[in-house]
N, CA and C of each residue as an Amber inpcrd file, in Angstrom:
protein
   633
  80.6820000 102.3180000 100.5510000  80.7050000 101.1290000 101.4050000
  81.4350000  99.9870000 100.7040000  82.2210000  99.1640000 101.4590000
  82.9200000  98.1220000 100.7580000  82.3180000  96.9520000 100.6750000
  81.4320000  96.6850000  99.2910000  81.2300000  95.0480000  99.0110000
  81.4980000  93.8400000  99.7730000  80.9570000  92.7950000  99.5520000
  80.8430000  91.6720000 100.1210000  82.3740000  90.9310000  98.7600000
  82.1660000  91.2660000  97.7500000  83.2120000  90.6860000  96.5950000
  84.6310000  91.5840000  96.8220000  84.5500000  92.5540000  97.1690000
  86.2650000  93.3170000  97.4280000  86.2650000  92.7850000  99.0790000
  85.9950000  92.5430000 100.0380000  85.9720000  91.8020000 101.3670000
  86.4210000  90.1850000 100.8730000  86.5060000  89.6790000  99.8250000
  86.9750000  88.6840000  99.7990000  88.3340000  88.5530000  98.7330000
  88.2300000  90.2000000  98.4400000  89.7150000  89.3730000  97.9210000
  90.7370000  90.1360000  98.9060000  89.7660000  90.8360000  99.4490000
  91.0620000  91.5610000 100.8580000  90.8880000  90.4040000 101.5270000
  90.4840000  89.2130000 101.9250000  90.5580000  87.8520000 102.8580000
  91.9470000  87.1840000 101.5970000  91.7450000  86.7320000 100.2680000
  92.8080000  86.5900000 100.2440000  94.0680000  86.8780000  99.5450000
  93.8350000  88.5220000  99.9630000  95.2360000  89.4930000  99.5850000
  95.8930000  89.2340000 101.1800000  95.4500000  89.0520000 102.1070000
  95.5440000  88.7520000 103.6330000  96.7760000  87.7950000 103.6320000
  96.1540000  86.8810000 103.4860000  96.6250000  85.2070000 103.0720000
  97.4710000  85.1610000 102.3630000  97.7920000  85.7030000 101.1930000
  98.7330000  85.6680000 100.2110000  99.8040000  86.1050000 100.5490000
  99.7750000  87.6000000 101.3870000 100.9840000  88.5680000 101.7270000
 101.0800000  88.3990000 103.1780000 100.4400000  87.0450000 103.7190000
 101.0390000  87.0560000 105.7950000 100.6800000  88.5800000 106.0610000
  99.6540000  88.9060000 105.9680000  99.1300000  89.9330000 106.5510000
  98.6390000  89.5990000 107.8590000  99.0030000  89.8650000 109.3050000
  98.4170000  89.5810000 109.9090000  97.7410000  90.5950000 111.5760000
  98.2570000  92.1010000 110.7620000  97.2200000  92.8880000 111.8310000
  96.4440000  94.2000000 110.7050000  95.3380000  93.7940000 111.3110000
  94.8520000  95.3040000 110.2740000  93.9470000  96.3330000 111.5060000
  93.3650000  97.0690000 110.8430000  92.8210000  98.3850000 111.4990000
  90.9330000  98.4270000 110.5990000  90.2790000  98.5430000 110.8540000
  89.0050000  98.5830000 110.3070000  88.4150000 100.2170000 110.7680000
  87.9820000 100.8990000 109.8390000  88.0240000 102.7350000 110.0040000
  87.3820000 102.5500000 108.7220000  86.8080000 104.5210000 108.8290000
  86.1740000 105.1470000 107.9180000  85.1130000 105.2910000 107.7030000
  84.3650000 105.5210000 108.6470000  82.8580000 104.9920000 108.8130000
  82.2320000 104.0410000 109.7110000  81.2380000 104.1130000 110.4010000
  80.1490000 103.4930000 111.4480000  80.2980000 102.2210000 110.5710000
  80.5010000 101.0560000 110.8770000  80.8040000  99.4270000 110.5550000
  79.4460000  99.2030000 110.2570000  78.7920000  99.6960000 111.2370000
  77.4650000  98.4060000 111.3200000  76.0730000  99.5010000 110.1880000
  76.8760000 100.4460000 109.5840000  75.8600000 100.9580000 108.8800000
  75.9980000 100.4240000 106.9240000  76.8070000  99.4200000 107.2030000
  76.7470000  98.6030000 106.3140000  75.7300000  97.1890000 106.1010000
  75.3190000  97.1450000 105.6930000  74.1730000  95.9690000 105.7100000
  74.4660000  94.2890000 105.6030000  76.2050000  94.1600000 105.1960000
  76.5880000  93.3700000 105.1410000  78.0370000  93.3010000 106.1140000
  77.8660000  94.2540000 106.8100000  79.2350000  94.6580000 108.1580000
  79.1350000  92.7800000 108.5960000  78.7770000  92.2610000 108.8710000
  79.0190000  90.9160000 109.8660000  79.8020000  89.9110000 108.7260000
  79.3710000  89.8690000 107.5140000  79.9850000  88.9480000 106.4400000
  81.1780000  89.6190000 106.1460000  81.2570000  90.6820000 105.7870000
  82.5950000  91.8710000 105.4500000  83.6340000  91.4450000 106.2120000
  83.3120000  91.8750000 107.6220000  84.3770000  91.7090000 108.7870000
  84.8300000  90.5650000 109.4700000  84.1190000  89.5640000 108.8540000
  84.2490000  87.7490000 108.9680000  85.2180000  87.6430000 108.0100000
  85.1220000  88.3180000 106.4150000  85.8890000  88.0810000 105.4760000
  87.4840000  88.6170000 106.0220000  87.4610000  89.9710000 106.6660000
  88.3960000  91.1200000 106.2020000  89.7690000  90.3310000 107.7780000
  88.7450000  89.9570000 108.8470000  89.7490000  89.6890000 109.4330000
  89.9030000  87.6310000 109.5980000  89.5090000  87.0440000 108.6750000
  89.6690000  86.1460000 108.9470000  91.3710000  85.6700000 108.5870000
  91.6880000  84.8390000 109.4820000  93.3600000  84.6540000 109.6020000
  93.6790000  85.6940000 110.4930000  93.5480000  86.7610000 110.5280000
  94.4430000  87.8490000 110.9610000  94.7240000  87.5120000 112.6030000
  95.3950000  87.7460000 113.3110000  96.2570000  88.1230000 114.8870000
  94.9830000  89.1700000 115.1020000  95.0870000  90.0710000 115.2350000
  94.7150000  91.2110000 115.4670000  93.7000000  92.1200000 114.4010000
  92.2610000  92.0730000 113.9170000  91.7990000  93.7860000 113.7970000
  91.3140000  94.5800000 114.9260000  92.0170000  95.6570000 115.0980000
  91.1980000  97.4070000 115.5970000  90.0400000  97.1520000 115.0600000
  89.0300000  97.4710000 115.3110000  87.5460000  98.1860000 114.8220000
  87.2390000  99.2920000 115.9710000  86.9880000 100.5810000 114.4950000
  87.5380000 101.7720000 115.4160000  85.7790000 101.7810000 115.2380000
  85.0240000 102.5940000 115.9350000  83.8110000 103.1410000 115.7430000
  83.1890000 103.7000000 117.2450000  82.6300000 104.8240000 117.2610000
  82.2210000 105.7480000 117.9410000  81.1410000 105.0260000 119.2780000
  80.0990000 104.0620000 119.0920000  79.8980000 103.5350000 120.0110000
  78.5580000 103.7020000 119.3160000  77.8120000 104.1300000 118.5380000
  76.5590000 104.5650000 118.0640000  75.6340000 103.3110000 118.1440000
  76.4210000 102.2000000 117.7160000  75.2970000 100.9940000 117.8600000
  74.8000000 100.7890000 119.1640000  75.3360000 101.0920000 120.1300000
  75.2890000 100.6970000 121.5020000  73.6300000 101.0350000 121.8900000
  73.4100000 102.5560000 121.0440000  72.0250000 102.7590000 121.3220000
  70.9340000 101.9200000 120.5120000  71.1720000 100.9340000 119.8290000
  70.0480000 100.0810000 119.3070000  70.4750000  98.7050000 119.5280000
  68.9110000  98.4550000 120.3360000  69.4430000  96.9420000 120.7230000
  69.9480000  96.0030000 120.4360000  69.1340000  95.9010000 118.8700000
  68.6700000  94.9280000 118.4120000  70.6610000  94.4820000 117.7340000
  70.5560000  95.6630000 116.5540000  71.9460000  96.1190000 116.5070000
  73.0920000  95.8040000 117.3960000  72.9390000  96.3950000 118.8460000
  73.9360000  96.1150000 119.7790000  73.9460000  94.3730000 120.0170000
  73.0010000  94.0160000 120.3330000  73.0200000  92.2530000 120.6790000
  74.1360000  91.8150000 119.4870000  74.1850000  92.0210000 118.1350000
  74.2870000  91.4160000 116.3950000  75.9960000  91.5740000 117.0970000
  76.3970000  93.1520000 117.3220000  77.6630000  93.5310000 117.4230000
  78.4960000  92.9220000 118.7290000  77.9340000  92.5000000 119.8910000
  78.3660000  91.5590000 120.3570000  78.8760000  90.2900000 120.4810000
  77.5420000  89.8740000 120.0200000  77.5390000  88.1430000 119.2780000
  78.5350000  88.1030000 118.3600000  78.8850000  88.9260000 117.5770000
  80.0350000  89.0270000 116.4200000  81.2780000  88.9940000 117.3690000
  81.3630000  89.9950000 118.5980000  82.9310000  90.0500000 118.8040000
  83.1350000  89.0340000 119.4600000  82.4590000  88.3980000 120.3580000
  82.7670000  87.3540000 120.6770000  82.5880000  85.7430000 120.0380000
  82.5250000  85.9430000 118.9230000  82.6930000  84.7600000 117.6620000
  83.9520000  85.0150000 117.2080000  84.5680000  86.3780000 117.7850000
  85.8040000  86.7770000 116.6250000  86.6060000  87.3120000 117.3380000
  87.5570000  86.4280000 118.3200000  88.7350000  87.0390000 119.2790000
  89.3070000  87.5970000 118.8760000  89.6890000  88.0770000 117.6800000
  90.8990000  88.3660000 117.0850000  90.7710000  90.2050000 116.8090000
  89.2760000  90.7930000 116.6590000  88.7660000  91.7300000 117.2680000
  88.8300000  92.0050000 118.5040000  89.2880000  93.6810000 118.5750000
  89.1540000  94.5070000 119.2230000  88.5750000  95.6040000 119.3530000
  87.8290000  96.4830000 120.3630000  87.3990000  98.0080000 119.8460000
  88.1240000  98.8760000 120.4850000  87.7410000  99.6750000 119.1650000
  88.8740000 101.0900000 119.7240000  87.4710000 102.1500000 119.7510000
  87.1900000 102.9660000 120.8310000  86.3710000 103.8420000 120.4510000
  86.6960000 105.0900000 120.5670000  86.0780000 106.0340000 119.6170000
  86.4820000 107.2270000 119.3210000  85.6830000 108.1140000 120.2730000
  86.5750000 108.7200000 121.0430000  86.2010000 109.7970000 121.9190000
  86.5150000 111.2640000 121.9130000  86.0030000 111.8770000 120.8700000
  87.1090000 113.0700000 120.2940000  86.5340000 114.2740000 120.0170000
  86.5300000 115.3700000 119.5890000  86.1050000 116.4720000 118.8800000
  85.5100000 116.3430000 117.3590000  86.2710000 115.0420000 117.0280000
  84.9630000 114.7790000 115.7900000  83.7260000 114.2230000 116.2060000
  83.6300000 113.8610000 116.8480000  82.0810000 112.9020000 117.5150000
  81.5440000 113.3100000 118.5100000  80.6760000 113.4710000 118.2420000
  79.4680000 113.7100000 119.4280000  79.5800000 112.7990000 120.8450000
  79.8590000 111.5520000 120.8360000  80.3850000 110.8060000 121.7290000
  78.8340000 110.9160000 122.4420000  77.9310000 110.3820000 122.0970000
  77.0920000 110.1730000 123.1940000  76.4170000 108.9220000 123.4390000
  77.1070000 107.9340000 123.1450000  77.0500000 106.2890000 123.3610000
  78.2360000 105.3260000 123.5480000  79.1430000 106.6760000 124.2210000
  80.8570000 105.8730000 124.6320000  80.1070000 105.2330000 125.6310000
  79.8400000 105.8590000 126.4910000  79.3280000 105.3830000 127.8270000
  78.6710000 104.2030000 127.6120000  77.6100000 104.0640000 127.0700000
  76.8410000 102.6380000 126.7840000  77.6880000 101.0920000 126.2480000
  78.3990000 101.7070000 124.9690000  79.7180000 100.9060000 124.4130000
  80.0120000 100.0440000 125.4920000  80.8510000 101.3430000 126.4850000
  82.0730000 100.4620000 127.2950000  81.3820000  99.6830000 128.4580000
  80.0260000 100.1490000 128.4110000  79.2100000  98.8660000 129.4400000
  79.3020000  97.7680000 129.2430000  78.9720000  97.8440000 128.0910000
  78.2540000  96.7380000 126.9260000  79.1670000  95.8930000 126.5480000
  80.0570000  96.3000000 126.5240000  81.5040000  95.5300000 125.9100000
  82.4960000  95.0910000 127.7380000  82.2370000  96.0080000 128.7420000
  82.5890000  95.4390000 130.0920000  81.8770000  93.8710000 130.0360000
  80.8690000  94.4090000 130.3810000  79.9180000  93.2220000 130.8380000
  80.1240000  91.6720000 129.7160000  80.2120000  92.0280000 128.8200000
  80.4590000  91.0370000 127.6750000  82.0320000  90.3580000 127.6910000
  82.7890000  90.9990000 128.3280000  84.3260000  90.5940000 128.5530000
  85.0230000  91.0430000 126.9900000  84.6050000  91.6900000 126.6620000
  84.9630000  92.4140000 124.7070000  86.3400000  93.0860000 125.5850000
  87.5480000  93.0510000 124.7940000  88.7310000  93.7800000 124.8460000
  88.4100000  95.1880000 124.3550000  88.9490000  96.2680000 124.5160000
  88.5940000  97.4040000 124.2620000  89.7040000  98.4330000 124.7590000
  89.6860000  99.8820000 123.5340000  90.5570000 100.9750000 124.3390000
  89.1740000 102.1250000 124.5740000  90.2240000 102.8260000 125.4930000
  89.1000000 104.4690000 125.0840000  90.0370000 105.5540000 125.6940000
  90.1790000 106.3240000 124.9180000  91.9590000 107.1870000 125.2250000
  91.4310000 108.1100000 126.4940000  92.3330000 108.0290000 127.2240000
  92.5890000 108.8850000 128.4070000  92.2950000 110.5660000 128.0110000
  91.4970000 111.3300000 128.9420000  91.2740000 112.8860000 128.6900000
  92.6420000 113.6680000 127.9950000  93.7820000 113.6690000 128.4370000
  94.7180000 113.6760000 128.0910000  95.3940000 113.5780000 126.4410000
  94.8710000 112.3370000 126.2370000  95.3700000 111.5830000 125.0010000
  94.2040000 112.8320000 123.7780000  93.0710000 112.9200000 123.8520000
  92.7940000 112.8380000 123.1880000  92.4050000 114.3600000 122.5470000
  93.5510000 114.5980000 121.4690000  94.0110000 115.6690000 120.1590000
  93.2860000 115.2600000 118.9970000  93.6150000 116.3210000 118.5700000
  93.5740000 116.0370000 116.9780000  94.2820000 115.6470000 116.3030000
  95.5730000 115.8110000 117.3010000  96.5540000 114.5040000 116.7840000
  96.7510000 112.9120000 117.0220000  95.6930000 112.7370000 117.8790000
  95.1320000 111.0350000 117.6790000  94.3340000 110.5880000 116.7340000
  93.8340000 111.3930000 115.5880000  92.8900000 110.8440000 114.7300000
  93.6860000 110.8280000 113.4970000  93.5760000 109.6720000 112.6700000
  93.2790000 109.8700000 111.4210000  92.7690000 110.0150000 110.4610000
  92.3000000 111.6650000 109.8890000  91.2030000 111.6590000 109.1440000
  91.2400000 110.8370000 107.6000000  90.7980000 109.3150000 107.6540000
  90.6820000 108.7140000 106.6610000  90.3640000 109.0280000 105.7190000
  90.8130000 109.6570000 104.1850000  90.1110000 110.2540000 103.2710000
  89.8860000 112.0110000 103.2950000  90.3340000 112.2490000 104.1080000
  90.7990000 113.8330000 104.3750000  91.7420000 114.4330000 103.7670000
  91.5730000 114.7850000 102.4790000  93.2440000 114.7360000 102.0000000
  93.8360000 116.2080000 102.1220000  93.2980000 116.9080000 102.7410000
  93.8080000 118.5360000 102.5850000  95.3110000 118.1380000 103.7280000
  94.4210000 117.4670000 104.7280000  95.7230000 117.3360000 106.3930000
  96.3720000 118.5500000 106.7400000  95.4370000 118.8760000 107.0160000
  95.6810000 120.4320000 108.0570000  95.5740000 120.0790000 109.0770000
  95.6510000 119.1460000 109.7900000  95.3860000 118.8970000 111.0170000
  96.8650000 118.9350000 112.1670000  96.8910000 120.0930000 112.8400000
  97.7900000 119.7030000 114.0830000  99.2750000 119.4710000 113.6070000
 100.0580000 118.7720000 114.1990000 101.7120000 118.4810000 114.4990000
 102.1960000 118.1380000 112.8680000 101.3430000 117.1370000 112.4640000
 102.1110000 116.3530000 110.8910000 101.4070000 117.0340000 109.8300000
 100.8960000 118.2020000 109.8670000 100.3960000 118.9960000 108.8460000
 101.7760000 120.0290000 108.9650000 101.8700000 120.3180000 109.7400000
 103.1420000 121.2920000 110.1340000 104.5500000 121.2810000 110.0310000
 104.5450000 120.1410000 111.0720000 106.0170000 119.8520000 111.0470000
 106.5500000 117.9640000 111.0180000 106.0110000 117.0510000 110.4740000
 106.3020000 115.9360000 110.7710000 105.3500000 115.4310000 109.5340000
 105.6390000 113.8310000 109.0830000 105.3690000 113.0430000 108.7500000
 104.5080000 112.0220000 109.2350000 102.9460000 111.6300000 109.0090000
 102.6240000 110.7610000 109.9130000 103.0060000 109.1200000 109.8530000
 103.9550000 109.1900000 108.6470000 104.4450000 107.8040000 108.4060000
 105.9040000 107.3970000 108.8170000 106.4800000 107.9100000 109.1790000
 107.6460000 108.1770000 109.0480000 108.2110000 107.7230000 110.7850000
 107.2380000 107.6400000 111.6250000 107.4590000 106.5710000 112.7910000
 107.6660000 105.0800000 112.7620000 108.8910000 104.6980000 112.7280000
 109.0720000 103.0660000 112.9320000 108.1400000 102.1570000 112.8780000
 106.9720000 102.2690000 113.9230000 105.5560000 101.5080000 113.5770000
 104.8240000 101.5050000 112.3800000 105.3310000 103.0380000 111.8750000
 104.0560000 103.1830000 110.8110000 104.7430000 102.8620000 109.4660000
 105.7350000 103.0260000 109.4390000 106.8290000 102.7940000 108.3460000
 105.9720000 102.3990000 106.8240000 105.6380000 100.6040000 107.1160000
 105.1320000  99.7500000 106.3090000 103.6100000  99.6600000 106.3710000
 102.9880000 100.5930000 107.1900000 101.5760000 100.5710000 107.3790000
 101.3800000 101.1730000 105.7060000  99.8470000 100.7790000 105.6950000
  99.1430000 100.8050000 104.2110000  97.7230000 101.0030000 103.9030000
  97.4010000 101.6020000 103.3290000  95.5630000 102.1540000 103.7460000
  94.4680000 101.1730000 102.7520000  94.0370000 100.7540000 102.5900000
  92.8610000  99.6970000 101.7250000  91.7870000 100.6270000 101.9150000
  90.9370000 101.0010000 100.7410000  89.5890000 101.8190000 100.9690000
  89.0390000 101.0790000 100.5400000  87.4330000 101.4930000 100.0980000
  86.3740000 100.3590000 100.2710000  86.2120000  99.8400000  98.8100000
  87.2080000 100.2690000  98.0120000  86.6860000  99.9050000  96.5690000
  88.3230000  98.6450000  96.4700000  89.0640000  98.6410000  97.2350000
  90.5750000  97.5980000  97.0110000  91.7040000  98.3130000  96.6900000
  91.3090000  99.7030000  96.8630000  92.9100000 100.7810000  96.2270000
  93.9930000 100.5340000  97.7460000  95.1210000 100.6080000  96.8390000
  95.5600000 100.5930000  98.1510000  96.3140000 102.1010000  98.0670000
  96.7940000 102.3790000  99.5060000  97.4510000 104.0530000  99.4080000
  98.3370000 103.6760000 100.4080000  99.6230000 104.4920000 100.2370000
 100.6590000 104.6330000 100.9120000 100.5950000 104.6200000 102.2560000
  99.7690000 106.1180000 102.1670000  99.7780000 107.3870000 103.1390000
  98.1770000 106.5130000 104.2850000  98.0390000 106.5900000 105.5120000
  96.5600000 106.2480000 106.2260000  95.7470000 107.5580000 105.7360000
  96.0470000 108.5090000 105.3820000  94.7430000 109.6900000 105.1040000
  94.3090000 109.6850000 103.8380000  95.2360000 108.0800000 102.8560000
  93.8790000 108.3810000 101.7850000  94.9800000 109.3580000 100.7380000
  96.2710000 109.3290000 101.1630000  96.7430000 109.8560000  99.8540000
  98.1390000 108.8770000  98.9630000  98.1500000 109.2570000  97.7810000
  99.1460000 108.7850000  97.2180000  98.8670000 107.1620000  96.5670000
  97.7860000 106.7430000  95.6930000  97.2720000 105.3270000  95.1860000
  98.6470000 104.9410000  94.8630000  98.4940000 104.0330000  95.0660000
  99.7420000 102.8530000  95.0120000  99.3180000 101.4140000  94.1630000
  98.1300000 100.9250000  94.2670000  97.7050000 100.0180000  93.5240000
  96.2750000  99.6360000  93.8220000  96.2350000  98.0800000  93.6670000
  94.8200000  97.5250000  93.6920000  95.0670000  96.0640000  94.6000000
  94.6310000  95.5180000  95.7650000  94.5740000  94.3940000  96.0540000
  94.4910000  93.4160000  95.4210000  93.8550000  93.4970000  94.4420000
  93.6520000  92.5550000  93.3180000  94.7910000  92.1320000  92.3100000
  95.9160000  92.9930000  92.3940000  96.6770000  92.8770000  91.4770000
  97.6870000  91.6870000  92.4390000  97.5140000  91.6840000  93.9830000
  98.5100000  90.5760000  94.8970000  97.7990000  89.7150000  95.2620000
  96.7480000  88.9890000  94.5900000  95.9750000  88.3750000  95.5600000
  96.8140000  86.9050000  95.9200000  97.5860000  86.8940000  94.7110000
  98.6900000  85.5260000  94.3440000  99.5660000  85.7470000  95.1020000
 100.0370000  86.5730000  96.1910000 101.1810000  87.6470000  96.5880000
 101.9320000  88.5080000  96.0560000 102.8360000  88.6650000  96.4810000
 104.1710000  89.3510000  96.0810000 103.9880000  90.6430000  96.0500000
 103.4430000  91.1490000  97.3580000 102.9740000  92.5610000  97.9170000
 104.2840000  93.2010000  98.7510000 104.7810000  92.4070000  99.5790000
 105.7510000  92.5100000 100.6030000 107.3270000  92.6450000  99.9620000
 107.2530000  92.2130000  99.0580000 108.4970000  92.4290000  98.6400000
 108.5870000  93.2850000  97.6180000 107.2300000  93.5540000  97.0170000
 107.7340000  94.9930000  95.4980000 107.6540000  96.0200000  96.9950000
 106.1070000  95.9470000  97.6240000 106.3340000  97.2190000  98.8120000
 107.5800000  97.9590000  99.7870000 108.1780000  97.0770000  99.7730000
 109.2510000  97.0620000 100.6850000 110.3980000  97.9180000  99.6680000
 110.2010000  97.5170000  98.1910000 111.2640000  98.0900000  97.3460000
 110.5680000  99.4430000  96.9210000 109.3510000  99.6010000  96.8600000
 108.8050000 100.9960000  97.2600000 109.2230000 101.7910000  98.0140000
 109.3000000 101.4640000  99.1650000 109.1590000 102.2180000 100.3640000
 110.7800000 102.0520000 100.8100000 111.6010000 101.6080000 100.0500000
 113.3470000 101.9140000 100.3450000 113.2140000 103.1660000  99.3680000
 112.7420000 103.7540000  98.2960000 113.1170000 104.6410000  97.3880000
 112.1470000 106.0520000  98.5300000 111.2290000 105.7380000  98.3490000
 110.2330000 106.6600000  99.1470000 110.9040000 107.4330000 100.2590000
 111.4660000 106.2370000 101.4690000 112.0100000 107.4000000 102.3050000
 113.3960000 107.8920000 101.9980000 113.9690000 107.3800000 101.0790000
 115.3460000 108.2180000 100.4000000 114.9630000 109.6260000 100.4600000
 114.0770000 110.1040000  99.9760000 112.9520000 111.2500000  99.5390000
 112.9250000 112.3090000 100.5500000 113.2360000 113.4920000 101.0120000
 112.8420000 114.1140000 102.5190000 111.5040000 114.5690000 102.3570000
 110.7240000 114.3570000 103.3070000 109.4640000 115.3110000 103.1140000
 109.3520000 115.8660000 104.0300000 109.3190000 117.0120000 104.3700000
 109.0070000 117.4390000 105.5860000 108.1180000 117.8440000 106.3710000
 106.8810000 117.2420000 105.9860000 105.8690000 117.1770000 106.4180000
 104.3650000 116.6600000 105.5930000 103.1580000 116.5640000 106.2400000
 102.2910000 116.0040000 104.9450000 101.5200000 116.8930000 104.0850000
 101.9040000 118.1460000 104.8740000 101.0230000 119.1580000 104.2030000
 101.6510000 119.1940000 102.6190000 103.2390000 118.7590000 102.5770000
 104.3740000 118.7730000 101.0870000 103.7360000 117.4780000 101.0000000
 103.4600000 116.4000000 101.6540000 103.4440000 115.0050000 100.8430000
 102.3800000 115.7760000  99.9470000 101.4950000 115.9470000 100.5540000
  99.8710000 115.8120000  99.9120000 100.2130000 116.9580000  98.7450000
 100.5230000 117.8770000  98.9300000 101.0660000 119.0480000  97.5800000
 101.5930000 118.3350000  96.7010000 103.0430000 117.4710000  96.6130000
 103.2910000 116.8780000  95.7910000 103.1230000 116.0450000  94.9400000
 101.8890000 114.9570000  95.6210000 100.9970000 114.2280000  95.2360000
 100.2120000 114.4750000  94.3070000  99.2670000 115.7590000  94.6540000
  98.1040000 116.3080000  93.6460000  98.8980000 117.2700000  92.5190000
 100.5170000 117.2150000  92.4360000 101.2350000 118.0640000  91.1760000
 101.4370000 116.8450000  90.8440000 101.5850000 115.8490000  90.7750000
 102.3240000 114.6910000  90.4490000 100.6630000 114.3640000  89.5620000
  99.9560000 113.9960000  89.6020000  98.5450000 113.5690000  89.5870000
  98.0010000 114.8460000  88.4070000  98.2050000 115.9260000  88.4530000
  97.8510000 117.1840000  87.4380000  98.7870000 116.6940000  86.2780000
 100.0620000 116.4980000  86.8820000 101.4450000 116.5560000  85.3100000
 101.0970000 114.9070000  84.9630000 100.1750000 114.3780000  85.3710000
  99.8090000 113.1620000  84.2310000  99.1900000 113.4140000  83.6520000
  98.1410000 114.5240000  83.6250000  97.5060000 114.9400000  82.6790000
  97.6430000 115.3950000  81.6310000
């Protein structure tokens, strides 16, 4: 679970580097004990956080009232809820009441939409999963280009599944994230990969031959 002290220097690693959309994943939010101070910290300034989570609070009141009162203190939140083959999904339904009635912005993917290639397994590092285990890159789309993963301890990683450490939030809190990253990530895609099942291989040989 991520601290109340790494939630504040991701508030101002935020600030420092004009960070201004993030994604909140990896776990049920509110099964953190300090989720309301965290997520006050993590998106304050920001345009835009996602908060992805399954809908589970929806079944406790007390809980559900806390997670309301929060989103609507905090426009800048959104929910995304997960409707998928990883989850049981048996409090979407309640969620999207709960969040109707409340006027909360919200997605919930169409029958259609929803693969195993809509998820990102955060911290999954094998990525056997579907299309970009196979044949594609999941970074390597225009949108995702400069995207960047923060886990709960301040590492930061390249890759959204949790592979390839790249640094520490702590080391930009002054800035100057955006511009070494950027000179990262011109050498990086020089690089072909042809898929992540090679990123992630290359990664954990790269990670052995430091040894």
């Amino acid at each position: 679970m991520m601290s109340v002290e790494v939630a504040k220097m991701a508030q101002q690693f935020n600030k420092s580097n004009n960070i201004v959309r993030a994604e909140a994943m990896g776990g049920e939010f509110y099964l953190n004990p300090d989720w309301e101070e965290i997520l006050d910290l993590v998106g304050d300034g920001l345009e835009a956080v996602r908060l992805v989570t399954c809908g589970d609070w929806a079944a406790k009141p007390k809980i559900a009232a806390k997670v309301i009162e929060f989103l609507q203190a905090h426009k800048q939140f959104y929910i995304a809820l997960s409707k998928d083959s990883w989850h049981k999904n048996e409090n979407v339904g309640k969620a999207e009441a709960l969040m109707k009635d409340a006027g909360i912005i919200y997605q919930l993917p169409k029958p259609d939409e929803i693969t195993n290639e809509t998820i990102v397994p955060v911290g999954r590092g094998e990525l056997m999963y579907g299309f970009y285990a196979s044949f594609g890159t999941y970074c390597t789309k225009p949108e995702r280009r400069y995207s960047f993963l923060v886990d709960e301890q301040g590492e930061i990683y390249k890759c959204g599944f949790g592979v390839w450490n790249y640094d520490n939030i702590d080391a930009f809190t002054g800035g100057g994230f955006a511009k070494r990253f950027k000179e990262f990530n011109t050498v990086f895609y020089n690089i072909f990969i042809s898929n992540c099942a090679v990123f992630h291989r290359s990664y954990h040989r790269a990670e052995r031959d430091k040894k």
